[in-house]
ZAROMAR-913842 format. One record per residue (C-alpha): residue in three letters; x, y, z. Coordinates in steps of 0.2 Angstrom, whole numbers. Last residue first. Layout:
% residues N
  type      x      y      z
   ALA      X      Y      Z
...
END
This chain:
% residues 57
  type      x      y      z
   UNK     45    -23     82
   UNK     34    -24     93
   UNK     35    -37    106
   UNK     21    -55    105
   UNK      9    -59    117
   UNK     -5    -58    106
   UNK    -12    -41    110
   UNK      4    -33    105
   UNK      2    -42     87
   UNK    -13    -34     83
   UNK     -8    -19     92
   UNK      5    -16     80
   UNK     -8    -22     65
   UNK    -20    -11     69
   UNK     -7      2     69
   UNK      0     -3     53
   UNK    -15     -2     46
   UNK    -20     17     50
   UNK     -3     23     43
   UNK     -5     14     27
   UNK    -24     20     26
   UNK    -19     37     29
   UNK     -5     33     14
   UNK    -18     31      3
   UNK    -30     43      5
   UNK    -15     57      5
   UNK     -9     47    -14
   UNK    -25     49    -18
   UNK    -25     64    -16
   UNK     -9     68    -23
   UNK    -13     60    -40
   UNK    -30     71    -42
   UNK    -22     88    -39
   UNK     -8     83    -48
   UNK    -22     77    -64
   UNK    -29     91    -62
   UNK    -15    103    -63
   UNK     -6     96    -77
   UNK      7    108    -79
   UNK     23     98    -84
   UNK     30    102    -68
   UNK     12     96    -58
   UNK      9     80    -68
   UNK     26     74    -63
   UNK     24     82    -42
   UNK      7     70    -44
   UNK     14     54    -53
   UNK     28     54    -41
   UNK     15     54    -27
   UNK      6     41    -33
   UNK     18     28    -35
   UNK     24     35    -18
   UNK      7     30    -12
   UNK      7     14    -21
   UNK     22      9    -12
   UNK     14     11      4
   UNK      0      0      0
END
């Protein structure tokens, strides 16, 4: 997931110097959504494993 954030992120600041503005616009948030959702799993899966007995890494 995280690597389709950057994917989308490199497509945004692309777009942006050639002067697409929608499509950066576009690109970027998804890129946002993306990497919340990243963010938001990890931590799930942080405590996920907490839970079970097991350290953090």
């Amino acid at each position: 997931m995280l690597g389709w954030a950057l994917t989308f992120l490199v497509v945004a600041l692309i777009a942006g110097a050639l002067g697409f503005g929608g499509i950066a616009g576009a690109s970027a948030g998804i890129a946002q959504i993306l990497f919340v959702i990243f963010l938001i799993l990890f931590v799930v899966a942080m405590l996920a494993r907490a839970v079970r007995g097991k350290p953090p890494l």
